[in-house]
Structure formats: C-alpha cells, structure tokens
KEKE-3310 file (N, C-alpha, C; in steps of 0.2 Angstrom, whole numbers, plus 5000, padded with zeros to 4 digits):
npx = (5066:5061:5045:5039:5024:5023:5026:5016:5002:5003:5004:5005:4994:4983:4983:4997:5008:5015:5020:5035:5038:5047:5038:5028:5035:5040:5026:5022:5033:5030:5016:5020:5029:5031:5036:5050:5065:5066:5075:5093:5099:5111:5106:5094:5080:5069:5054:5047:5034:5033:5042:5034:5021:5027:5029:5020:5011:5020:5016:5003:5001:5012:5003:4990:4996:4995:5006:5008:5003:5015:5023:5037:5052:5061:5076:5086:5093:5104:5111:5098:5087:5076:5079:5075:5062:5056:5062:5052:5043:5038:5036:5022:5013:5013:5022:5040:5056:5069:5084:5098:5115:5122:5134:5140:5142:5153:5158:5160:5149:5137:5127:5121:5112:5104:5094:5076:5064:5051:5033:5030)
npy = (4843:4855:4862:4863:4870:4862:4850:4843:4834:4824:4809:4792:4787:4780:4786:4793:4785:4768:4755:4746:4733:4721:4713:4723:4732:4728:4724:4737:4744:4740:4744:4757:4758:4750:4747:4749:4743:4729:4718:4710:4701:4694:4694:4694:4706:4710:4719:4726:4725:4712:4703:4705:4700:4686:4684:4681:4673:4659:4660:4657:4646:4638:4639:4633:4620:4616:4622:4634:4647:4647:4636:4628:4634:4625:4630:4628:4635:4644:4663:4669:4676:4665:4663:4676:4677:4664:4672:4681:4676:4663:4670:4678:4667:4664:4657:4652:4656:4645:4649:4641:4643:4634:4637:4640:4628:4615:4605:4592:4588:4594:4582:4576:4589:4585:4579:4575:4583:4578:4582:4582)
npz = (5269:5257:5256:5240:5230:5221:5223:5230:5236:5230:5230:5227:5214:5203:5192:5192:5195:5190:5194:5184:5180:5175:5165:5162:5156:5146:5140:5139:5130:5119:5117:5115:5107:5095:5085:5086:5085:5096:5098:5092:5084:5076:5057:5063:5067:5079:5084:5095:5094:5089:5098:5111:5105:5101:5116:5122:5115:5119:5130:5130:5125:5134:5148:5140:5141:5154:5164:5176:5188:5200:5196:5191:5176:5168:5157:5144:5136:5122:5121:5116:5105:5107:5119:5127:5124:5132:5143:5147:5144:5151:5165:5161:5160:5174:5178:5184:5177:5176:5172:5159:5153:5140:5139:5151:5156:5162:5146:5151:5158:5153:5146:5158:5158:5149:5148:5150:5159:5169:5174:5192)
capx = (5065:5057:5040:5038:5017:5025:5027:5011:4998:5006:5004:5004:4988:4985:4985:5002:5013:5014:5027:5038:5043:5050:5035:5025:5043:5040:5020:5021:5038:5027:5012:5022:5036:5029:5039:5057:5068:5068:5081:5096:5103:5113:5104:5088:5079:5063:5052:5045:5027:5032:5042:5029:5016:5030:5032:5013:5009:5021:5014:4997:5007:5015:4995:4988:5000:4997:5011:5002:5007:5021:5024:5046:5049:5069:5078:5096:5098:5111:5109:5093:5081:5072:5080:5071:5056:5056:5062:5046:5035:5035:5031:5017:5007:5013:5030:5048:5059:5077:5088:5104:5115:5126:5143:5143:5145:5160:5159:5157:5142:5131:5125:5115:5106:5097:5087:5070:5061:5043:5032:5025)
capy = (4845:4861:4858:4866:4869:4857:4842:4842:4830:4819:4804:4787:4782:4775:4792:4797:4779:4763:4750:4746:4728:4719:4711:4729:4735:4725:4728:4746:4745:4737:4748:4764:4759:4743:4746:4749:4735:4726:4711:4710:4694:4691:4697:4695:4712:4710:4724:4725:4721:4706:4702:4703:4697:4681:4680:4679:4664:4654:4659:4654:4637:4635:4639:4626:4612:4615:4628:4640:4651:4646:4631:4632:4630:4625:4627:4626:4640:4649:4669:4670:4676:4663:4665:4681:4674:4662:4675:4684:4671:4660:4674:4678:4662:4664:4651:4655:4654:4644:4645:4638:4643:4631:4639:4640:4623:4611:4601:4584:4591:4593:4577:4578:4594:4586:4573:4579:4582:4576:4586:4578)
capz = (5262:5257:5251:5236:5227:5214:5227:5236:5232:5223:5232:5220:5214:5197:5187:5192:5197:5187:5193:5179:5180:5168:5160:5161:5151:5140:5135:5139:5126:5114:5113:5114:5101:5091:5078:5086:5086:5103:5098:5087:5083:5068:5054:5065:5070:5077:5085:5101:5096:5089:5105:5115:5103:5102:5121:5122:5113:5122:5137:5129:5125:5141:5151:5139:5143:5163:5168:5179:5195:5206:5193:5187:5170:5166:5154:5141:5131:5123:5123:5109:5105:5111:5127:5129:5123:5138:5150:5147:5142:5154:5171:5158:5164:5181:5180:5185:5175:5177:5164:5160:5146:5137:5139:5155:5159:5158:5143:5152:5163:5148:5146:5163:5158:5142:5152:5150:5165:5168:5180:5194)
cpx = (5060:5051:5037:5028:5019:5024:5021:5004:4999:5010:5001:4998:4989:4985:4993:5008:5009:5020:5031:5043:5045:5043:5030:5029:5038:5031:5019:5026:5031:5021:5013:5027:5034:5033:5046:5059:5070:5075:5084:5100:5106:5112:5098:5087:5073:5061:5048:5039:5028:5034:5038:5024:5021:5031:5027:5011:5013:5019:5009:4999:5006:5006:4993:4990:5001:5001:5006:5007:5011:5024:5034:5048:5058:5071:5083:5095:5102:5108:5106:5090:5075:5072:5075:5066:5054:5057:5056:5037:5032:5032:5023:5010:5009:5019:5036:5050:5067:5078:5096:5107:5121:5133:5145:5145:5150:5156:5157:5149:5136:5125:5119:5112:5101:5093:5081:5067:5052:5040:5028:5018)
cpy = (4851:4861:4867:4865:4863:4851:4843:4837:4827:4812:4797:4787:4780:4781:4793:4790:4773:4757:4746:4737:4724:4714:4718:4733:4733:4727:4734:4749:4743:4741:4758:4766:4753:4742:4748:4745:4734:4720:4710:4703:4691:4696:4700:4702:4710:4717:4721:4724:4714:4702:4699:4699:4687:4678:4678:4673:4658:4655:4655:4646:4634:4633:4632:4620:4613:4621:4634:4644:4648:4640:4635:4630:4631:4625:4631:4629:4645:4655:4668:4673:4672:4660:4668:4681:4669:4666:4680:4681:4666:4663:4675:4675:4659:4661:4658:4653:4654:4645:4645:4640:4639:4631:4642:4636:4619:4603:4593:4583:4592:4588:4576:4583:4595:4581:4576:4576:4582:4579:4582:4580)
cpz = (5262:5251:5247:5232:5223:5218:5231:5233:5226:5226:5226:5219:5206:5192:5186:5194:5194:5189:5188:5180:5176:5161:5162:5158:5144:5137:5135:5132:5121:5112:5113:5109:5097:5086:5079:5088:5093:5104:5092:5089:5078:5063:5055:5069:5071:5083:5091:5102:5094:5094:5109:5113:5105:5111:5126:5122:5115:5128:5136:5131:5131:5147:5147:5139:5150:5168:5169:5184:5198:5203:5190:5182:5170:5160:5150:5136:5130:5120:5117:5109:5108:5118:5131:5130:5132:5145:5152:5147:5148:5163:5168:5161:5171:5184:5181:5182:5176:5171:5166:5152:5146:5140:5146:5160:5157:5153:5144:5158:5158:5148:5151:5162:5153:5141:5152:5158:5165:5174:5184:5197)
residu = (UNK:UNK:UNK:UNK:UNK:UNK:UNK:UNK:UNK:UNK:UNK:UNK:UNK:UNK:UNK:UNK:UNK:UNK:UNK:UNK:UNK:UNK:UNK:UNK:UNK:UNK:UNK:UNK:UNK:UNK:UNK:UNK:UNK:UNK:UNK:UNK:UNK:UNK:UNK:UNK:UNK:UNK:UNK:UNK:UNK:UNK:UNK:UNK:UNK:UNK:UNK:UNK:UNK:UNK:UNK:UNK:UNK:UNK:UNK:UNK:UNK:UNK:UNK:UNK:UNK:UNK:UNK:UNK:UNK:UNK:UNK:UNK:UNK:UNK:UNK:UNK:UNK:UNK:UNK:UNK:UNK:UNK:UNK:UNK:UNK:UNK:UNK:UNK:UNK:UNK:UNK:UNK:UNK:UNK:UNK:UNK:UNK:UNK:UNK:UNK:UNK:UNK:UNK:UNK:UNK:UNK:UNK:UNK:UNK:UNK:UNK:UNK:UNK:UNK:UNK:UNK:UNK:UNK:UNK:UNK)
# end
C-alpha cells in the first residue's frame, strides 16, 4: 500500500477509534439524535432518547432484582417494542439475553415456554 501523509499516524487511540457495538449504537444514537424516531410500531413512534432512556430503567430493574454479569435472562416475545427494550436492556446490567418469539413455535409447544423459571 502506498503510504500517503494522510495514513500515518493514525494508530487507534481514544481520539480517533470508538467500537461501535450495539449498546454504544445505541447511546451514541441517543445523544447525537434524541429526538429521531428509533422504533416504529403501529401508531407507536418513539425516539432514540426515549429508547434508551426505556432500556436503561429495565436494566436498573433487572440489576435491582439480582441480574448481573454472565447472569441469562429468557424470554417470549413477539417483535415489540419491548422486544428491543430487552434486547438492550438486559446486556446493560451485564445479562445475555435469550429470546424466543411466539410464531416461531408450533402451536402445541407453547404451553412449555410459559412455565416461569426460578433462578437458582
């Protein structure tokens, strides 16, 4: 590669490289667009600070009732908004999050996935 003055010294550091991973999307979206709509759902339109301010407080939640780092949090929704919410919320205090949506299981399988699970 033919090193151009433009390409030299421009090794990562924290001025110039940020890893952009899906929860650093997301509050970097939120304090650089706060007010363009992140989630459309219906009639529903919310905005990318509210997003995140929403996917905050269930982390809060989630941290307050135990869920912490390497902890996995399951769970049976259909595409929502507070899918998203969860797909965000619950890395925030460190859990993985499974999910499972509805339609994609058969009909008589249901029934087994809305046993509540106790943590031990």
């Amino acid at each position: 590669m033919h090193m151009s003055p433009y390409n030299t010294g421009l090794d990562r550091n924290p001025a110039n490289y940020q890893p952009l991973t899906p929860l650093t999307f997301l509050e970097r979206a939120a304090s650089v667009f706060p007010d363009h709509t992140a989630i459309v759902h219906g009639a529903l339109r919310r905005s990318y600070a509210a997003f995140y301010d929403r996917s905050r407080r269930l982390a809060s939640a989630l941290a307050g009732s135990g869920i912490g780092r390497g902890d996995t949090v399951s769970t049976l929704l259909a595409n929502t908004p507070a899918m998203l919410e969860c797909h965000y919320g619950v890395p925030m205090c460190g859990g993985f999050c499974i999910r499972s949506t509805p339609g994609w299981m058969r009909p008589s399988s249901r029934s087994s996935w809305t046993t509540p699970c106790r943590r031990s």
